[in-house]
C-alpha positions in Angstrom: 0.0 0.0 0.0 2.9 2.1 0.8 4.1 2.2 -2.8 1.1 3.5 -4.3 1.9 7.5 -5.5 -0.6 9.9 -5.9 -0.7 12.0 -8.9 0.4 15.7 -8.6 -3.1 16.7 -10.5 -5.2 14.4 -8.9 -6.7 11.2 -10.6 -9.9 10.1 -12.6 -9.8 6.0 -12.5 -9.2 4.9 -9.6 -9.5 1.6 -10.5 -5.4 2.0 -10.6 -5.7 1.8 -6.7 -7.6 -1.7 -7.1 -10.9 -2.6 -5.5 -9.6 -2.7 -1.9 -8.7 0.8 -1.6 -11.6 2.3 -3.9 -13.8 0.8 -1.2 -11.7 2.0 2.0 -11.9 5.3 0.1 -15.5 5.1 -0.4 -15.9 4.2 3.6 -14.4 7.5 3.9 -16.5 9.7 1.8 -19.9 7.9 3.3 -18.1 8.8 7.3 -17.5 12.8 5.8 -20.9 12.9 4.9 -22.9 10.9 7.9 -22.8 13.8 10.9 -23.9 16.9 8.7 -26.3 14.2 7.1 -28.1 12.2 9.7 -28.0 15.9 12.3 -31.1 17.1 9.6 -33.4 14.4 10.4 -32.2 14.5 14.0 -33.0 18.2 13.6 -36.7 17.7 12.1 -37.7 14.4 13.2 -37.6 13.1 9.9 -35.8 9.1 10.1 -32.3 8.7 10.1 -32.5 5.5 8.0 -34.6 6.3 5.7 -32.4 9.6 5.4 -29.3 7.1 4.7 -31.2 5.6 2.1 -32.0 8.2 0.0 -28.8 9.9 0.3 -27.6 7.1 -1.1 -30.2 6.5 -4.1 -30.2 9.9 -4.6 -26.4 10.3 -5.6 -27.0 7.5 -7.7 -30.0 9.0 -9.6 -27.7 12.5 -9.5 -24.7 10.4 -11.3 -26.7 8.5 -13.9 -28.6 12.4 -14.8 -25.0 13.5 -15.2 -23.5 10.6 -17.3 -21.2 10.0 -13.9 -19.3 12.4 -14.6 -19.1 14.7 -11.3 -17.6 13.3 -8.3 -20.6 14.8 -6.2 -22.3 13.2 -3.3 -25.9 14.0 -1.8 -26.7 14.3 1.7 -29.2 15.9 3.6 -30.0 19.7 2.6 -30.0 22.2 5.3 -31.6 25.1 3.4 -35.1 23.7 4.2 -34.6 23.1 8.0 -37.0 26.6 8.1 -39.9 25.1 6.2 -40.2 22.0 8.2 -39.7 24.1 11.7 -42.4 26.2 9.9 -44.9 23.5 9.0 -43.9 20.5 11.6 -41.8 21.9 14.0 -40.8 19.6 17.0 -43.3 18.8 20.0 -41.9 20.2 23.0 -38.5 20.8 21.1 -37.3 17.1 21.0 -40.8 14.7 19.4 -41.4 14.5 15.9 -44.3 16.1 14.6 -45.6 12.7 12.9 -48.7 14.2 12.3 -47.4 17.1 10.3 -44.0 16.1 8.9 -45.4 14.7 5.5 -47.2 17.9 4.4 -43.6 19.6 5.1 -42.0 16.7 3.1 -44.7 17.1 0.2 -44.0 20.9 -0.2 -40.1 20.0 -0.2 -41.0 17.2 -3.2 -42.7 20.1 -5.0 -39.7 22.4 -4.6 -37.1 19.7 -6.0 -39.2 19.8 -9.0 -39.1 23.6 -9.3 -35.2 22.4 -10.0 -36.7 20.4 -12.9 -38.2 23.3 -14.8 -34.8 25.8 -14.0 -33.1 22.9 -15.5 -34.5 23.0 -18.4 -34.9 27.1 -19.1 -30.9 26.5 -18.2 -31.1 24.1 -21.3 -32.8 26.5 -23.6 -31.2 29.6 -23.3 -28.2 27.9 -23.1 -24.9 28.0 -20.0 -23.2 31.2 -21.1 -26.5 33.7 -20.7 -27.1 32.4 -17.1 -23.5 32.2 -15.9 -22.5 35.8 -16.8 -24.6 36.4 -13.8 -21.6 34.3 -11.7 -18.3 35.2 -12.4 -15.7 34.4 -10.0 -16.3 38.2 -7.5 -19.6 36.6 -6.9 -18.8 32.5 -6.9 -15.7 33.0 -4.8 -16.9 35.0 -1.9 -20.0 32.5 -2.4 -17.8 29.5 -1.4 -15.8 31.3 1.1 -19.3 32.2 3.0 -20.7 28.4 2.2 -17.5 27.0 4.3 -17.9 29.9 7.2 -21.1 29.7 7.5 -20.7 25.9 7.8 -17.9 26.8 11.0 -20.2 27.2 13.7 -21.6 24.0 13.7 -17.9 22.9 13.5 -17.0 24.8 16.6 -19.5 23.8 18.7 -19.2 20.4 18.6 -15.6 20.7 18.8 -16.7 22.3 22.4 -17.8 19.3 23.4 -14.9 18.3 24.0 -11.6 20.1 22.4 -9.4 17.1 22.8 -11.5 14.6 21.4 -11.5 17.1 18.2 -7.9 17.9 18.6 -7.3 14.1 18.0 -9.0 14.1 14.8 -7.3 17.4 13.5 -4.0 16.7 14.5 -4.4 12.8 12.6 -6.0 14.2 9.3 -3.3 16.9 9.5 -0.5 14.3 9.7 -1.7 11.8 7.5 -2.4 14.2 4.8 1.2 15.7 4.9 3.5 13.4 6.3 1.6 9.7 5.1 2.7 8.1 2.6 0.1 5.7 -0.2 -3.3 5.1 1.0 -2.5 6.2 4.4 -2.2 9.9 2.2 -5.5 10.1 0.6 -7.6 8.6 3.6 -6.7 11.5 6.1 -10.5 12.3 7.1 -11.1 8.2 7.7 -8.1 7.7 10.1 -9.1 11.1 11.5 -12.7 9.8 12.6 -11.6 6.2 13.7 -8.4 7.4 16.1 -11.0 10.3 17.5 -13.8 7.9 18.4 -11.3 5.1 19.3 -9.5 7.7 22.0 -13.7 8.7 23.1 -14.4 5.7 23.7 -11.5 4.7 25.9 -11.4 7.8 27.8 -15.1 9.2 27.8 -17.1 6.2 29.9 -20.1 8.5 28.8 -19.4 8.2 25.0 -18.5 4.1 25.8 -21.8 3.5 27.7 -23.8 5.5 25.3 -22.6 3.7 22.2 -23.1 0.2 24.4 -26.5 1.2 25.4 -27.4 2.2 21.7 -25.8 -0.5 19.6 -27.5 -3.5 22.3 -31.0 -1.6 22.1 -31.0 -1.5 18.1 -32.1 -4.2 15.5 -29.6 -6.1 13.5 -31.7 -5.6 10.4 -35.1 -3.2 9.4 -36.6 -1.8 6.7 -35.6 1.7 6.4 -38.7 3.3 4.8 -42.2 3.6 7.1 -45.0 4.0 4.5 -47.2 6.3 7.1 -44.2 8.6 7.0 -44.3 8.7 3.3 -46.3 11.6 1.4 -48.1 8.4 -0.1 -49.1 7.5 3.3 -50.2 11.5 3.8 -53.0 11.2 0.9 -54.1 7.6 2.4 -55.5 9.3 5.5 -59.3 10.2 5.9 -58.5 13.9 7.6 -56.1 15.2 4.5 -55.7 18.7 5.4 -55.9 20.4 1.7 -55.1 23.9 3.4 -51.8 22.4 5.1 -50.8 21.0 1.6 -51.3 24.6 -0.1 -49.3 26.0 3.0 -46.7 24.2 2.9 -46.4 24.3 -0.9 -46.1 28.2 -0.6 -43.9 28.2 2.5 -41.0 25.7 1.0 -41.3 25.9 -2.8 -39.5 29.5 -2.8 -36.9 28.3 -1.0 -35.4 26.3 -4.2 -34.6 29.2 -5.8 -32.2 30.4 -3.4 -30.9 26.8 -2.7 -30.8 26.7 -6.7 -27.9 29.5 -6.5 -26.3 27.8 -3.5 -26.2 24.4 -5.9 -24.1 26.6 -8.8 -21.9 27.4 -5.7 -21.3 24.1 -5.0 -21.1 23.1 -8.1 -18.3 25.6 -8.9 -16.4 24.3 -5.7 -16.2 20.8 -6.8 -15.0 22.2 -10.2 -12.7 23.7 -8.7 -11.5 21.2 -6.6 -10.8 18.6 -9.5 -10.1 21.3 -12.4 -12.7 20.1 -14.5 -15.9 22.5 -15.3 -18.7 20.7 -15.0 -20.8 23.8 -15.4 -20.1 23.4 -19.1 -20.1 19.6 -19.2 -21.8 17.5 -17.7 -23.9 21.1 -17.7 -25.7 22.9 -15.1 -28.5 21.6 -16.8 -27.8 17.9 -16.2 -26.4 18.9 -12.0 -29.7 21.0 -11.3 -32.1 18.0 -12.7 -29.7 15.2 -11.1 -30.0 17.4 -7.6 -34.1 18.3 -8.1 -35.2 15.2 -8.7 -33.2 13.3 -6.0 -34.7 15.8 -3.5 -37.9 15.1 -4.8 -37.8 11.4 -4.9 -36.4 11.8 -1.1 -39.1 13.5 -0.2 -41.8 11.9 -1.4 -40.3 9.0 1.3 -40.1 10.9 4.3 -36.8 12.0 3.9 -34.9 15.4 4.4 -33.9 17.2 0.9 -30.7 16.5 -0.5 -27.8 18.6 -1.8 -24.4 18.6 -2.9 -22.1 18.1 -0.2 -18.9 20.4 0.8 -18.2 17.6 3.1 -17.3 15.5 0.4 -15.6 18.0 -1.9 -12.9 18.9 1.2 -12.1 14.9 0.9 -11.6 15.3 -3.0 -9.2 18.5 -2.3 -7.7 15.9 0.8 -6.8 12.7 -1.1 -6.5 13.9 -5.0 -9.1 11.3 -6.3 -11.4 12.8 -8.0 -13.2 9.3 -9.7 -16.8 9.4 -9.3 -16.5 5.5 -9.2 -15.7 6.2 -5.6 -18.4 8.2 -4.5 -20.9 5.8 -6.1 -19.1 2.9 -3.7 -20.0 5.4 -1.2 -23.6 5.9 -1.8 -24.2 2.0 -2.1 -22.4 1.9 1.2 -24.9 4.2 2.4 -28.2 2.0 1.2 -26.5 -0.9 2.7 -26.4 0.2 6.0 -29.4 2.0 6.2 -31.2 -1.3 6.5 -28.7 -2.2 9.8 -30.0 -0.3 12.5 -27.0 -0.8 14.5 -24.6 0.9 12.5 -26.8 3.9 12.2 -26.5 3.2 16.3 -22.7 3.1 16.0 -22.6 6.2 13.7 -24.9 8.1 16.1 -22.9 7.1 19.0 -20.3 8.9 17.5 -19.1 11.5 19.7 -20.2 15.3 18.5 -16.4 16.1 19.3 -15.0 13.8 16.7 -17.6 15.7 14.0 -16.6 18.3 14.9 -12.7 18.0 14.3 -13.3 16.5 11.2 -15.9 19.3 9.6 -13.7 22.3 10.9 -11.0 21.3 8.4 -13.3 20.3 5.8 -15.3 23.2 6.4 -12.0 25.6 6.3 -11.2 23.8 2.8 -14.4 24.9 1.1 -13.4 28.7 2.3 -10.1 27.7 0.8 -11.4 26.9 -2.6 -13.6 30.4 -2.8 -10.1 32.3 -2.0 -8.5 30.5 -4.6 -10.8 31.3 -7.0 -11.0 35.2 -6.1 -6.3 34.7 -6.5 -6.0 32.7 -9.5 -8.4 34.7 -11.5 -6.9 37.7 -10.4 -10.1 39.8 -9.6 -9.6 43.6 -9.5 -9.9 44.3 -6.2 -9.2 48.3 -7.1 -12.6 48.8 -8.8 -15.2 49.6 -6.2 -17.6 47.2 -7.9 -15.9 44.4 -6.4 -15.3 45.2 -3.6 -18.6 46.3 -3.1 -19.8 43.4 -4.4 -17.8 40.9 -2.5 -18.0 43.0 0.9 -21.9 42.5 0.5 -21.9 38.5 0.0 -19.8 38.2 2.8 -21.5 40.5 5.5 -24.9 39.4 4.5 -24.1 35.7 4.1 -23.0 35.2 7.5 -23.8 38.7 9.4 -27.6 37.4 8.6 -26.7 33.5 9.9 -24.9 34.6 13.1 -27.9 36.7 13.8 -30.5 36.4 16.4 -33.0 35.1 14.2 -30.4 33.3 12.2 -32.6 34.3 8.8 -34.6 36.9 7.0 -38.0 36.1 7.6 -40.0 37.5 4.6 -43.7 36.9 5.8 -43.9 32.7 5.8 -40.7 32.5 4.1 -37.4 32.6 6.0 -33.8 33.4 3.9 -30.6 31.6 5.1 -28.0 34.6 5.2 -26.1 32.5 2.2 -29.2 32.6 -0.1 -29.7 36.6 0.9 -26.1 37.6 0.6 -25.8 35.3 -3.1 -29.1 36.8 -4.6 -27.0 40.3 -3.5 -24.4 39.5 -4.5 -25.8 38.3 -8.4 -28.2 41.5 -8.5 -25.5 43.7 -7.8 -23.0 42.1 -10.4 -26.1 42.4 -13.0 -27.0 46.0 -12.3 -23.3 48.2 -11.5 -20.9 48.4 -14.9 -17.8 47.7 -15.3 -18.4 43.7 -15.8 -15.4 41.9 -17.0 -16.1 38.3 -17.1 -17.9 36.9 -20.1 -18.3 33.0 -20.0 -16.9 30.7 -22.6 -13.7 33.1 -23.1 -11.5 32.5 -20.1 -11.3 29.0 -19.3 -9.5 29.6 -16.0 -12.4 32.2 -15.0 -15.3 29.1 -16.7 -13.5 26.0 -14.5 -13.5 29.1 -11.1 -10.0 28.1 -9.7 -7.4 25.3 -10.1 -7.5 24.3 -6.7 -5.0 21.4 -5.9 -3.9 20.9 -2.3 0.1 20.3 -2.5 
């Protein structure tokens, strides 16, 4: 294993590593994902399993749209955690809200498909008329706010327990720097097993709860629970029709800022593997793949999915960019969704060792957005710019580190990400002096060659 060299630019095929380490590698994308992704339904009440399920089918469906081209993994969205506090929020703060969760999860299903259609205006007026409205002033502060925004969930579960977390750092830290072969390019793995390992030895809170939850869990269950499905909601003799229309008008608007926080993304992972999928596979092909996975996830009583930053820091980590791998990821997801143990086991784990692990992925996605601002060598002496990037930045996470934590806009709440993007994008359209044109500067098109020496 030690004799395996990773490739200064990063690699497509990883079937060079052999099976062994494409699924070791694949263990590690599916750990990157699980605390951001199984915290939503923890969040709304929604199931974990079925949530591990349909991240997993969900990527799939999102790589066969996109010809498997983009090495992109979908986990739980937290854009939408205001519409389901605002249509099903939690009894007393901790029960689900059975009763109401699958008229929230109907109005997310209708949102996904509001993707559909912006896929397909995407498709007719073509890539270059709707990304002259991102060049990299607006996409890189964009990416820098997506990974800051993302830090205070990082910190406090760090605070848990700052050890605990300063095991994990100081592992994916080493490994990625001083390893050497697979040991290189599976930092964020060795950085969740030596954390929970060192928990679990000297926490005998962390040890008994991961004894009590593993010994109270099935070995085996079906993940989906057909009365928590929207099917199940229009099976029921009291269907509320004024519930359905509320929570159609509360949620739906949401997709169109989450549809700006996708090209963001989007861009991030492009950046991260110097490849522009904006142009091909298309935006076009990632919005559809990402809308109609949230709507099939939906529709079975699980949380909205998205493109993961998670994932895209362990791209920038290891250097393999094959989408083979994430696909061994999501499969590994469906598999253990039907063992409610491991879900046990992964919920166990302590909120320290997430936390160590997302504050460097997290800190990588800021990484990439100041990358792309460098390397395309914005003007930073026109006002315009600054201007524009000072306003994404301040809005973005001024508005998340708030009191209220969003913009309420009568039923509809804005993230401070989705206020400070749609700021950002209207400001770029409106003030002249634009400079970017897409389709002529294929550094600007691909955002950043962002390679992690």
């Amino acid at each position: 294993m030690g004799k395996y060299k990773i490739p200064e630019e990063g690699i497509y095929d990883a079937r060079t590593l052999g099976k062994g380490r494409m699924l070791v590698l694949g263990f590690q994308h599916m750990f990157a994902m699980f605390g951001a992704t199984v915290l939503v339904p923890i969040l709304t009440g929604l199931d974990v399993s079925t949530t591990l399920l349909f991240a997993g089918l969900g990527t799939l469906l999102f790589h066969l749209i996109t010809g498997g081209k983009v090495p992109a993994f979908l986990g739980s969205s937290f854009a939408f955690l205001g519409g389901y506090a605002t249509i099903a929020p939690l009894i007393d703060g901790t029960t689900p809200n059975t009763e109401l969760l699958p008229y929230a999860c109907f109005g997310v299903a209708c949102a996904g498909l509001v993707y559909v259609v912006l896929a397909a205006l995407f498709k007719i007026f073509g890539a270059s008329k709707v990304m002259r409205f991102f060049p990299p002033i607006v996409t890189g502060p964009i990416i820098i706010a997506i990974g800051l925004n993302l830090s205070s969930s990082a910190i406090n579960n760090c605070s848990n327990n700052w050890w605990i977390a300063l095991v994990a750092i100081v592992v994916i830290i080493a490994a990625n720097i001083w390893g050497k072969g697979m040991v290189k390019i599976i930092p964020i793995l060795l950085g969740v097993i030596a954390s929970y390992v060192v928990a679990v030895i000297a926490d005998p809170a962390v040890r008994a709860a991961l004894v009590q939850n593993v010994s109270d869990a099935k070995w085996i269950a079906l993940p989906v629970h057909m009365e928590s499905t929207v099917f199940g909601l229009f099976t029921r003799d009291n269907l509320d029709g004024h519930m359905l229309l509320t929570a159609v008008i509360t949620i739906v608007p949401l997709s169109l800022a989450t549809m700006v926080e996708h090209i963001g993304d989007v861009s991030a992972i492009s950046s991260t593997c110097n490849r522009n999928f904006i142009a091909d596979p298309g935006l076009h092909r990632t919005l559809m793949g990402d809308g109609l996975a949230t709507t099939l996830a939906a529709l079975f009583g699980a949380p909205a999915n998205t493109t993961y930053g998670e994932n895209t820091g362990v791209l920038a980590l290891s250097k393999i960019y094959d989408p083979r791998v994430i696909r061994i990821a999501a499969v590994l997801a469906m598999l253990f969704s039907f063992s409610p143990k491991f879900a046990a086991i992964i919920s166990s784990m302590p909120a320290a060792t997430i936390g160590g692990v997302s504050l460097v992925l997290y800190g990588m996605i800021s990484a990439v957005g100041v990358r792309n601002v460098v390397e395309n060598k914005v003007d930073f002496t026109k006002s315009r710019n600054v201007l524009i990037a000072a306003l994404i930045l301040v809005l973005s996470i001024g508005i998340s580190y708030s009191t209220a934590g969003s913009l309420q806009l009568g039923a509809i709440s804005l993230s401070g990400l989705a206020v400070g993007s749609i700021a950002g994008i209207v400001l770029n359209a409106i003030m002249p002096g634009k400079d970017y044109e897409y389709g002529k500067d294929e550094q600007g098109d691909k955002s950043v060659n962002f390679i992690v020496q």
